[in-house]
MARFIMI-437728 format. One line per field, with one value per atom (N, C-alpha, C, O): residue number from 0; residue in one letter; atom name; x, y, z. Coordinates in Angstrom, 2 decimals, padded with zeros to 5 digits, always signed. Layout:
BEGIN
num	(NUM  ...);
residu	(A  ...);
atome	(CA  ...);
px	(X  ...);
py	(Y  ...);
pz	(Z  ...);
END
This chain:
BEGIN
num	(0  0  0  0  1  1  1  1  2  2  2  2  3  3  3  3  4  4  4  4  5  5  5  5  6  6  6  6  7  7  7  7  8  8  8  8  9  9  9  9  10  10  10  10  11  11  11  11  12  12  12  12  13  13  13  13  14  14  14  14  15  15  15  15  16  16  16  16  17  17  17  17  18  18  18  18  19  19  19  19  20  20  20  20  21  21  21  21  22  22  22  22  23  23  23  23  24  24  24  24  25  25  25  25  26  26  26  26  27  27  27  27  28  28  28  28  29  29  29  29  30  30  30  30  31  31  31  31  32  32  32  32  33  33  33  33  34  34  34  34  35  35  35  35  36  36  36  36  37  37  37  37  38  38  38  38  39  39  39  39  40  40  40  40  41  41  41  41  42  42  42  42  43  43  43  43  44  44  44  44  45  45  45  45  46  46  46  46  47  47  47  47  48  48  48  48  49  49  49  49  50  50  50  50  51  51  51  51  52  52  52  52  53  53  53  53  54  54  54  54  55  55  55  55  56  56  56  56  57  57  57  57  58  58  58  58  59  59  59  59  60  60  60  60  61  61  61  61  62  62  62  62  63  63  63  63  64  64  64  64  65  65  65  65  66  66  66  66  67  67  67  67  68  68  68  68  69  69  69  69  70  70  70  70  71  71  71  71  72  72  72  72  73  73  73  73  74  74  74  74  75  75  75  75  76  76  76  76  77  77  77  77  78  78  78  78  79  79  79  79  80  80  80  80  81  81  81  81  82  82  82  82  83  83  83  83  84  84  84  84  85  85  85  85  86  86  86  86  87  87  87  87  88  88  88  88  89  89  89  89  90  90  90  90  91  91  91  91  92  92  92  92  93  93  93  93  94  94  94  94  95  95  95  95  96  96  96  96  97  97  97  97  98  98  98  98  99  99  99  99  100  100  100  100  101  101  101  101  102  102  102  102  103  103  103  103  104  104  104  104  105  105  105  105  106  106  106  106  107  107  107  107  108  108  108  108  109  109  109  109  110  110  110  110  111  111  111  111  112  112  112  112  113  113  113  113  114  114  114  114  115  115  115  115  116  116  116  116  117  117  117  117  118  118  118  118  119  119  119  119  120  120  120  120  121  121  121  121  122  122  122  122  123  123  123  123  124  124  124  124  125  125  125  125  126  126  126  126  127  127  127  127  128  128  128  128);
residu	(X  X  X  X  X  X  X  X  X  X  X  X  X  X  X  X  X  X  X  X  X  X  X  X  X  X  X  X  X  X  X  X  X  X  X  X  X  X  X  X  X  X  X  X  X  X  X  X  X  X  X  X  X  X  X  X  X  X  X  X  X  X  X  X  X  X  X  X  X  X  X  X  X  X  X  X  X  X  X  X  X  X  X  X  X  X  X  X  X  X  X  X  X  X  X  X  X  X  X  X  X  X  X  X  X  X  X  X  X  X  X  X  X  X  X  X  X  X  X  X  X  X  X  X  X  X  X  X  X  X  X  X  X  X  X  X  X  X  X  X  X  X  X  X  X  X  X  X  X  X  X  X  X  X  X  X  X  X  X  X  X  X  X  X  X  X  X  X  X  X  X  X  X  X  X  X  X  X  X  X  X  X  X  X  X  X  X  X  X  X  X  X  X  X  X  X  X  X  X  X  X  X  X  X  X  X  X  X  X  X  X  X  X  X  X  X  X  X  X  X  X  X  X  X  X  X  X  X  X  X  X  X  X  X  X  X  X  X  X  X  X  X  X  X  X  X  X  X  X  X  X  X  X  X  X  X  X  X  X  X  X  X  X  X  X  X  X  X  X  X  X  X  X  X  X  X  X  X  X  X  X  X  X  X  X  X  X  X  X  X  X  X  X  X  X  X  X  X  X  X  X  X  X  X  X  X  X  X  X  X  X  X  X  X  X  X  X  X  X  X  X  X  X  X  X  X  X  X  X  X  X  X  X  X  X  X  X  X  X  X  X  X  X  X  X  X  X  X  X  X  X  X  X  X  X  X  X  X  X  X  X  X  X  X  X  X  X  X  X  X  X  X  X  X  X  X  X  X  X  X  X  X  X  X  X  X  X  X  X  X  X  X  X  X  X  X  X  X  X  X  X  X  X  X  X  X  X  X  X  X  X  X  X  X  X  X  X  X  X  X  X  X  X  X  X  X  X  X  X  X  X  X  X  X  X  X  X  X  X  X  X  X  X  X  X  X  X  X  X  X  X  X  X  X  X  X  X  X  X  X  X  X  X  X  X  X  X  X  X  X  X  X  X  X  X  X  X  X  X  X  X  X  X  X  X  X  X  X  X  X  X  X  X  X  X  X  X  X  X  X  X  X  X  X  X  X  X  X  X  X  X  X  X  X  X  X);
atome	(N  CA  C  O  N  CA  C  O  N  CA  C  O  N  CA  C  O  N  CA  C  O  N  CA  C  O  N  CA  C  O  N  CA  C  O  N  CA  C  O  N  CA  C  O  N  CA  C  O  N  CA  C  O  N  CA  C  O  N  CA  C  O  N  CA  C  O  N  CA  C  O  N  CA  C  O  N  CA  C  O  N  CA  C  O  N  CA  C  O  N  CA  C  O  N  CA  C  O  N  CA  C  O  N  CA  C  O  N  CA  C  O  N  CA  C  O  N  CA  C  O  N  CA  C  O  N  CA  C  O  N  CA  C  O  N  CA  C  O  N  CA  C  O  N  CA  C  O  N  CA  C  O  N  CA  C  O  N  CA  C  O  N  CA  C  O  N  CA  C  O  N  CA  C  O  N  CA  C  O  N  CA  C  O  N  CA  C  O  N  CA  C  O  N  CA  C  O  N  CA  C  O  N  CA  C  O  N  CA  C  O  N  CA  C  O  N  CA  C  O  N  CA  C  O  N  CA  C  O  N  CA  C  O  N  CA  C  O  N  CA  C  O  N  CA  C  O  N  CA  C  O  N  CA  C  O  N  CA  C  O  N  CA  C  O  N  CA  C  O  N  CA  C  O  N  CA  C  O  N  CA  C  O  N  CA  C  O  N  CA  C  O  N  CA  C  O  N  CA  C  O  N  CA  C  O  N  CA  C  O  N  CA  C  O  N  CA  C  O  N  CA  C  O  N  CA  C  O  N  CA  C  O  N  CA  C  O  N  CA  C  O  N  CA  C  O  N  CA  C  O  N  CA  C  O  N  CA  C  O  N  CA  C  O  N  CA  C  O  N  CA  C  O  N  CA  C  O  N  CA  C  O  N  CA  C  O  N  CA  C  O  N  CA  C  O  N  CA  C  O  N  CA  C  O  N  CA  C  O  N  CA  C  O  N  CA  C  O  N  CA  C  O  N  CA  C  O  N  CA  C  O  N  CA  C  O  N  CA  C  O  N  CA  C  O  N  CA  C  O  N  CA  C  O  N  CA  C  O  N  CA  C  O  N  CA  C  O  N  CA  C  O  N  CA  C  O  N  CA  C  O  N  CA  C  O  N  CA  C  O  N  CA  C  O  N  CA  C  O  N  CA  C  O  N  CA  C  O  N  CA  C  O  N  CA  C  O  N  CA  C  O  N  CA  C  O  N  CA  C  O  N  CA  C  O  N  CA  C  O  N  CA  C  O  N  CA  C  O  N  CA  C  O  N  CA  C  O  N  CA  C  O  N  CA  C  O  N  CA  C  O  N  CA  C  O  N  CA  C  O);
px	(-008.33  -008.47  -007.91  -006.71  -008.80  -008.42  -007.98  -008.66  -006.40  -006.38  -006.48  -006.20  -007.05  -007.00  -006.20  -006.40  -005.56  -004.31  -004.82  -005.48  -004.44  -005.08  -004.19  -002.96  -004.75  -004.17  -003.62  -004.12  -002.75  -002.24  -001.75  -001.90  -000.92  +000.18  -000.15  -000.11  -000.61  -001.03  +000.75  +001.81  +000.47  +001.58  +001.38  +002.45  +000.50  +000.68  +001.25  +002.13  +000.93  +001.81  +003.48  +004.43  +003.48  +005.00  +005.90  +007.10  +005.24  +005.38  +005.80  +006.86  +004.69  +004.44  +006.07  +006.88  +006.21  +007.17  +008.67  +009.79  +008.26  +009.35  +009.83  +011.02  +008.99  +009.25  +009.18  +009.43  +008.78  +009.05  +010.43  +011.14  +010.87  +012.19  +013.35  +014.35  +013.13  +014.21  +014.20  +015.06  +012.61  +013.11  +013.36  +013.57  +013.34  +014.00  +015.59  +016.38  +015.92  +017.68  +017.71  +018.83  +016.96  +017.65  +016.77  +016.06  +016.71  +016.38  +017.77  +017.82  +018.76  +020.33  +021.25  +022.30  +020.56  +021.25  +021.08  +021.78  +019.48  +018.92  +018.70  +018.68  +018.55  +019.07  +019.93  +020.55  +020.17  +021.02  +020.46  +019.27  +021.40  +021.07  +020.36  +019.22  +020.29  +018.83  +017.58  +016.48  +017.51  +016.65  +015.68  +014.46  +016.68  +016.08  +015.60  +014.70  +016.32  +015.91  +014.47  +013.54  +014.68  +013.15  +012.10  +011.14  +012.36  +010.77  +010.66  +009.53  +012.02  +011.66  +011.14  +010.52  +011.43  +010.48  +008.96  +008.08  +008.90  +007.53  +006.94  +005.84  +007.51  +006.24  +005.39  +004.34  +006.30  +007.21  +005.81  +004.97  +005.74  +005.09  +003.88  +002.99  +003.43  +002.26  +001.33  +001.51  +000.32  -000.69  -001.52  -001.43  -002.16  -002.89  -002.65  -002.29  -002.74  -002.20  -001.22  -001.12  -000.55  +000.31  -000.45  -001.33  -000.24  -001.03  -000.05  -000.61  +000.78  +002.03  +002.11  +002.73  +001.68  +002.50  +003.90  +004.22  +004.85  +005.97  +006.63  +007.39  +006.07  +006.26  +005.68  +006.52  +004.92  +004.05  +005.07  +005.33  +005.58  +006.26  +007.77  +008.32  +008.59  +009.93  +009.59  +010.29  +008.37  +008.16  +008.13  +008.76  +007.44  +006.95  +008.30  +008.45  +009.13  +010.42  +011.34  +012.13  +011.29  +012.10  +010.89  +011.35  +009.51  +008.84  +009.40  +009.70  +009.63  +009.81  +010.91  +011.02  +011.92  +013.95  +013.30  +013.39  +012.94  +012.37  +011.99  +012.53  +010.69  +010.02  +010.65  +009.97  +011.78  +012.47  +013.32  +013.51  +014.55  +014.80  +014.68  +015.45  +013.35  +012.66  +012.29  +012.58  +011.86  +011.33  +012.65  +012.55  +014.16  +014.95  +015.34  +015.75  +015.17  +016.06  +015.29  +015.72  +013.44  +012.78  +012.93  +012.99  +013.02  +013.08  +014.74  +015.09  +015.52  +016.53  +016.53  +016.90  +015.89  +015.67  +014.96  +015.46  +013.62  +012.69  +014.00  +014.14  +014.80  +015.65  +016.92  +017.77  +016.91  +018.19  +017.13  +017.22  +016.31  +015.33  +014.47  +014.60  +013.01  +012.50  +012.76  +012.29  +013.24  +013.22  +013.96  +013.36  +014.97  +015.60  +014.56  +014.36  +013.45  +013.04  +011.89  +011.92  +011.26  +010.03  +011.21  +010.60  +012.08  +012.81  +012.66  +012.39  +012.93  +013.42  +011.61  +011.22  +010.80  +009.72  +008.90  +007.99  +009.20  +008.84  +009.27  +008.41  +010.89  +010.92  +010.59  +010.27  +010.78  +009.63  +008.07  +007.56  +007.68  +006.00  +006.65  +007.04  +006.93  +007.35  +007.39  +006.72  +008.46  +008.57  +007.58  +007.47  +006.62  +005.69  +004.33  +003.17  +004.80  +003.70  +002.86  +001.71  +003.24  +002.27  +003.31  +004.28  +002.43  +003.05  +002.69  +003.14  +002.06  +002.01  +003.05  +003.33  +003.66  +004.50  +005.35  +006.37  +005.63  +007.17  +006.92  +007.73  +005.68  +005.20  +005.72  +005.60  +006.17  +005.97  +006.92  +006.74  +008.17  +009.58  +009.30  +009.80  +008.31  +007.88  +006.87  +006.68  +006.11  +005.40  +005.67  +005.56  +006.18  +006.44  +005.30  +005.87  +004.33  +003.70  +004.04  +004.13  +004.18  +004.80  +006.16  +006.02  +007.07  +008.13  +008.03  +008.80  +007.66  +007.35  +006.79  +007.26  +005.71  +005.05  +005.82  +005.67  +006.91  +007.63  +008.60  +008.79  +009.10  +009.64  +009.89  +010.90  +008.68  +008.51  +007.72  +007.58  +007.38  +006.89  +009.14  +009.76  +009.48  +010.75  +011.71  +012.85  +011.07  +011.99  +010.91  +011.31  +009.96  +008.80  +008.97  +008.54  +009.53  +009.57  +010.49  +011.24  +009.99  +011.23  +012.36  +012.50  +013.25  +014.52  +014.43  +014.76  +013.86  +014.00  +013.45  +014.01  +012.11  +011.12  +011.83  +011.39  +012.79  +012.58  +013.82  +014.92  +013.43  +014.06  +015.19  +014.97  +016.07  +016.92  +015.67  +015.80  +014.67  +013.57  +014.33  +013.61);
py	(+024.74  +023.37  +022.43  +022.41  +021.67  +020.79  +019.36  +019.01  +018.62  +017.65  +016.76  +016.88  +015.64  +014.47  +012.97  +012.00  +012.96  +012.21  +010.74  +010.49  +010.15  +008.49  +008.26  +008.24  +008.10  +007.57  +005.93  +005.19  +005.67  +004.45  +003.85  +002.74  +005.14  +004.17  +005.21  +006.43  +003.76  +004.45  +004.34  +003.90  +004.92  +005.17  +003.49  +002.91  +002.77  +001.36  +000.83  +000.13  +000.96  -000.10  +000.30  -000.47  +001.86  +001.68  +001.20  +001.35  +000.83  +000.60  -001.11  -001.71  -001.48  -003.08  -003.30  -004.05  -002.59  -003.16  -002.26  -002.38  -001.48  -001.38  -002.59  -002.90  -003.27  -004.75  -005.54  -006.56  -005.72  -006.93  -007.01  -007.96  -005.88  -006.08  -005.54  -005.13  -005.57  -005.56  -007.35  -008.10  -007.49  -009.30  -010.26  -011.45  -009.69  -010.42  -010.23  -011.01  -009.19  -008.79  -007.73  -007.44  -007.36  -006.41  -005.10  -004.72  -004.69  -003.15  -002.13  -000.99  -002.96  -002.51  -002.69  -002.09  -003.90  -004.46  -003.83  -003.87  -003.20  -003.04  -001.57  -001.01  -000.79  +000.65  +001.41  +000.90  +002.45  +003.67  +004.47  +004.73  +004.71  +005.88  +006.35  +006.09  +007.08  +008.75  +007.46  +007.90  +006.49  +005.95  +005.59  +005.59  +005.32  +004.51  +005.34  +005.04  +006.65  +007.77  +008.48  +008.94  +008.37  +009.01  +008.39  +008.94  +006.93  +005.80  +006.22  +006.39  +006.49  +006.92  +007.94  +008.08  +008.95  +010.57  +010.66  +011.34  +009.61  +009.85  +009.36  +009.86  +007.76  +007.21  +007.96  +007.74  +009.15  +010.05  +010.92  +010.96  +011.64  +012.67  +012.20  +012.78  +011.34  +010.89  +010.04  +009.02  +011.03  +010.65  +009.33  +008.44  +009.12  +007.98  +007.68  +006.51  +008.45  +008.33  +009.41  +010.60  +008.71  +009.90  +010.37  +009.77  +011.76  +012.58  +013.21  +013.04  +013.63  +014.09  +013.15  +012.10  +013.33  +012.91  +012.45  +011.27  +013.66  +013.47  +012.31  +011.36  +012.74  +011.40  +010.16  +009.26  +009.96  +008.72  +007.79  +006.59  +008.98  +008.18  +007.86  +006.81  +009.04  +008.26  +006.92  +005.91  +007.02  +005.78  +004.62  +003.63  +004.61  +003.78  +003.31  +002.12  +003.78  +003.54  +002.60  +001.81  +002.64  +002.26  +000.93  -000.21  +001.11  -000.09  -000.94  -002.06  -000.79  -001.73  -002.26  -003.48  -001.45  -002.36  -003.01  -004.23  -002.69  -003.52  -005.25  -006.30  -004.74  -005.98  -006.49  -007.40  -006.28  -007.44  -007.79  -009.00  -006.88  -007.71  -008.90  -009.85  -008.65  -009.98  -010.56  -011.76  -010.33  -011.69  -012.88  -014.10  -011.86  -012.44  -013.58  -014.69  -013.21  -013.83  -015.09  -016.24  -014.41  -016.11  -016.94  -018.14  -016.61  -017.57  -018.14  -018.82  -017.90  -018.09  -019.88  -021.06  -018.96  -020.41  -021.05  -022.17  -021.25  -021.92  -022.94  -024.10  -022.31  -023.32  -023.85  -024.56  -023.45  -023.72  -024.99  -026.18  -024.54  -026.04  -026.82  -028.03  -025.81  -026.32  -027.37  -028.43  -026.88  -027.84  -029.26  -030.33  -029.21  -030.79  -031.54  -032.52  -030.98  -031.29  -031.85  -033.05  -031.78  -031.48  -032.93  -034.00  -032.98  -033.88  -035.48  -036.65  -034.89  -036.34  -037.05  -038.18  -035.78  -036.62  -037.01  -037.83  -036.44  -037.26  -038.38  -039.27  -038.84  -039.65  -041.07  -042.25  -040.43  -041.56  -042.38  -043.48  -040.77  -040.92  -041.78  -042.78  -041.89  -042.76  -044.23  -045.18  -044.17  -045.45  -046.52  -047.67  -045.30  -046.03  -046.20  -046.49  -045.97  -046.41  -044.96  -045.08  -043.97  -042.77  -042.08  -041.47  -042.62  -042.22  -040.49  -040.06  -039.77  -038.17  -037.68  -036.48  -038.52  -037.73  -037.62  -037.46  -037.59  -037.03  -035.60  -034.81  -035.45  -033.78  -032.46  -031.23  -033.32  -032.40  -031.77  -030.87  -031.64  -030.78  -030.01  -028.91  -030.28  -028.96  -027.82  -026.86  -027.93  -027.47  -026.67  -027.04  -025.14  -023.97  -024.04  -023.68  -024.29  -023.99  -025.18  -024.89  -026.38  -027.55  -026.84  -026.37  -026.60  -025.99  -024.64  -024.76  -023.88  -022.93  -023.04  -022.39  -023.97  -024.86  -025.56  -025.56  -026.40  -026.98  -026.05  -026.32  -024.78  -024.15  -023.55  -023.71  -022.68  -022.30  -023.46  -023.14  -024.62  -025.77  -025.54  -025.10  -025.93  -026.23  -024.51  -024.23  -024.13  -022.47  -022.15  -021.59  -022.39  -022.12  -023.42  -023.30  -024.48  -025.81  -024.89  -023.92  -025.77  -025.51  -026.29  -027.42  -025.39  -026.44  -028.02  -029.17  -027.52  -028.85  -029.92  -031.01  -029.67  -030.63  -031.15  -032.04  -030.35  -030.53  -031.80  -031.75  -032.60  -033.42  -033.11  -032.10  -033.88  -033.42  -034.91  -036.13  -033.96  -034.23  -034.95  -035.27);
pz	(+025.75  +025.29  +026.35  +026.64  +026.90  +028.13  +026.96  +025.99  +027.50  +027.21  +028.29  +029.48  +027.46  +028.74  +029.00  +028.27  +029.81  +029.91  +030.52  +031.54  +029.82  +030.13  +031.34  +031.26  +032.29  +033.24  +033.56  +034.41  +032.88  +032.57  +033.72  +034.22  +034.10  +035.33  +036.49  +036.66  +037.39  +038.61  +039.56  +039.11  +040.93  +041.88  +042.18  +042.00  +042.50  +042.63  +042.14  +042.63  +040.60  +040.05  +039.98  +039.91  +040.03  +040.25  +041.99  +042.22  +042.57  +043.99  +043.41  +043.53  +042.87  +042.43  +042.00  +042.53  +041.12  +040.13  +040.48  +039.97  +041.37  +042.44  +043.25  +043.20  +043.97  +044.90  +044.45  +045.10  +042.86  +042.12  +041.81  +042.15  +041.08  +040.95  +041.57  +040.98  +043.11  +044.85  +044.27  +043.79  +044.65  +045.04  +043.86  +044.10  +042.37  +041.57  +041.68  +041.16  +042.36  +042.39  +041.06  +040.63  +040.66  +038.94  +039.39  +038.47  +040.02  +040.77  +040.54  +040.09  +040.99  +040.96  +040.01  +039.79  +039.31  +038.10  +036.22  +035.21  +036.67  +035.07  +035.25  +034.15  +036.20  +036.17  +036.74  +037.67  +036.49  +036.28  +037.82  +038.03  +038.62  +040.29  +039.51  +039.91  +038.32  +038.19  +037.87  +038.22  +037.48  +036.91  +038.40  +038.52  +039.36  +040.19  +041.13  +041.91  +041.08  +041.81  +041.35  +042.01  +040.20  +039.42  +039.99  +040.55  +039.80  +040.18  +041.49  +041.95  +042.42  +044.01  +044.45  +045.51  +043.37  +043.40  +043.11  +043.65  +041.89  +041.31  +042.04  +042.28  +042.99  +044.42  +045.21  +045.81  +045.01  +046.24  +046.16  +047.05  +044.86  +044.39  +043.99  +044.62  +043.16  +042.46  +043.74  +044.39  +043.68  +044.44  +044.11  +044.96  +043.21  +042.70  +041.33  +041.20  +040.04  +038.99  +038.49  +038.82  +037.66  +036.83  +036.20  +035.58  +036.23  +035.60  +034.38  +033.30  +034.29  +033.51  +032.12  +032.28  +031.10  +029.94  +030.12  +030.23  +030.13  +030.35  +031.49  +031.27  +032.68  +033.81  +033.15  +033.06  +032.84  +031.51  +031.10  +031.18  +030.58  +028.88  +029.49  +029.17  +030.61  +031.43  +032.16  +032.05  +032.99  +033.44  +032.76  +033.15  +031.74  +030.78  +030.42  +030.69  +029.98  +029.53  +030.59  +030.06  +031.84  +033.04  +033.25  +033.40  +033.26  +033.89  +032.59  +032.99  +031.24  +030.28  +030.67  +030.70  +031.02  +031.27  +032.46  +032.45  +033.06  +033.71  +033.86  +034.19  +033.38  +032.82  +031.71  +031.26  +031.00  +030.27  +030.96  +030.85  +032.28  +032.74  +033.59  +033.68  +034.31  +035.44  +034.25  +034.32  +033.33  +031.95  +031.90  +031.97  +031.72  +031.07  +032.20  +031.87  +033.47  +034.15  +034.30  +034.36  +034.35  +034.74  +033.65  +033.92  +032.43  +031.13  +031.09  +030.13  +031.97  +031.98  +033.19  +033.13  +034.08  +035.35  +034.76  +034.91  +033.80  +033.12  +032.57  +032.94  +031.73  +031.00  +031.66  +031.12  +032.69  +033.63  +034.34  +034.02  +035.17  +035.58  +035.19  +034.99  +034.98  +034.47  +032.78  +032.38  +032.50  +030.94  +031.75  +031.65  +032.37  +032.99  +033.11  +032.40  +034.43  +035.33  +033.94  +034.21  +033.10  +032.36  +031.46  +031.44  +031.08  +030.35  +031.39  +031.11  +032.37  +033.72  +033.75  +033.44  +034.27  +034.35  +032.85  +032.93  +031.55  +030.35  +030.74  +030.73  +031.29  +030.73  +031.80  +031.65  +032.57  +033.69  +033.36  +033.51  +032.71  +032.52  +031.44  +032.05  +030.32  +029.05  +029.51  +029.11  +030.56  +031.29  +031.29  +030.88  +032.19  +032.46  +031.42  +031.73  +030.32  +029.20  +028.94  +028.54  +029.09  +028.49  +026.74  +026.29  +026.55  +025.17  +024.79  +023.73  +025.47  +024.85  +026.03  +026.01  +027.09  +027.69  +026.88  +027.55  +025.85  +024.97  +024.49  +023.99  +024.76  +024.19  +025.79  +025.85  +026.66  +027.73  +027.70  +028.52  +027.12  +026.41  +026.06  +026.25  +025.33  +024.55  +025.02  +024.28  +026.42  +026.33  +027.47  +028.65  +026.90  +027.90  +029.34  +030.37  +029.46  +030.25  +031.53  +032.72  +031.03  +031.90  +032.18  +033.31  +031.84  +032.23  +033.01  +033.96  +033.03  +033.47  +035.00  +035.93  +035.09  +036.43  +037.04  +038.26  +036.47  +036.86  +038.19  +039.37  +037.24  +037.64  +038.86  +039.56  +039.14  +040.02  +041.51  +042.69  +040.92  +042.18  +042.48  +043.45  +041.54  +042.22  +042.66  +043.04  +042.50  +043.36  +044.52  +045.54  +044.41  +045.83  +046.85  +048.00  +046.49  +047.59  +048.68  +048.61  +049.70  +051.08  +050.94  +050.49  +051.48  +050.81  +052.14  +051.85  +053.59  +054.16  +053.47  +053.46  +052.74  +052.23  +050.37  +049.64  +050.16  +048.56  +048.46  +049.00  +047.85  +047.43  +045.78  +045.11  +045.46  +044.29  +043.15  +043.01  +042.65  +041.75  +040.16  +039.21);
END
């Protein structure tokens, strides 16, 4: 009886989310040496997809601490900047006579944009917004 193993997680994406989270900083922060050693074996070993159940379901487990920790930290800068920044220019736009700018507080996706325009600026070019 041949079973057949969904090949979910390729060696890419663990490469991906290997260098996603070096350059978020929580590579070192959100796992454990065997944890981090495992993702470095399986690069290591896994040709194109995981094929292993078992490798599957450990990975699966480590890409998740993962991905909540880079979640936690950007929803963290979202409300560390972006929300100011999304407050300052409501209240400019208000100023100047737009009356639905009072909705822009609220709206994760303006904050979120905000966000990252203000962590991607160059610092020679960025002004204190």
């Amino acid at each position: 009886m041949n079973r057949v193993i969904d090949p979910a997680l390729s060696r890419d994406e663990l490469v991906m989310m290997r260098v996603r989270a070096l350059r978020s900083g929580v590579w070192f922060k959100a796992l454990s040496t065997v944890e981090r050693s495992m993702v470095n074996l399986a690069i290591r070993v896994v040709e194109k997809d995981v094929k292993s159940s078992l490798l599957a379901r450990l990975m699966g487990g480590i890409i998740d601490k993962l991905k909540e920790a880079t979640e936690s930290r950007f929803l963290h800068m979202v409300l560390e900047i972006g929300l100011p920044l999304a407050r300052k220019f409501s209240g400019i736009a208000q100023g100047w006579g737009n009356k639905s700018a009072s909705q822009w507080t609220d709206d994760p996706g303006f904050m979120r944009f905000l966000t990252i325009l203000s962590t991607n600026a160059p610092e020679t070019g960025r002004s204190d917004i």
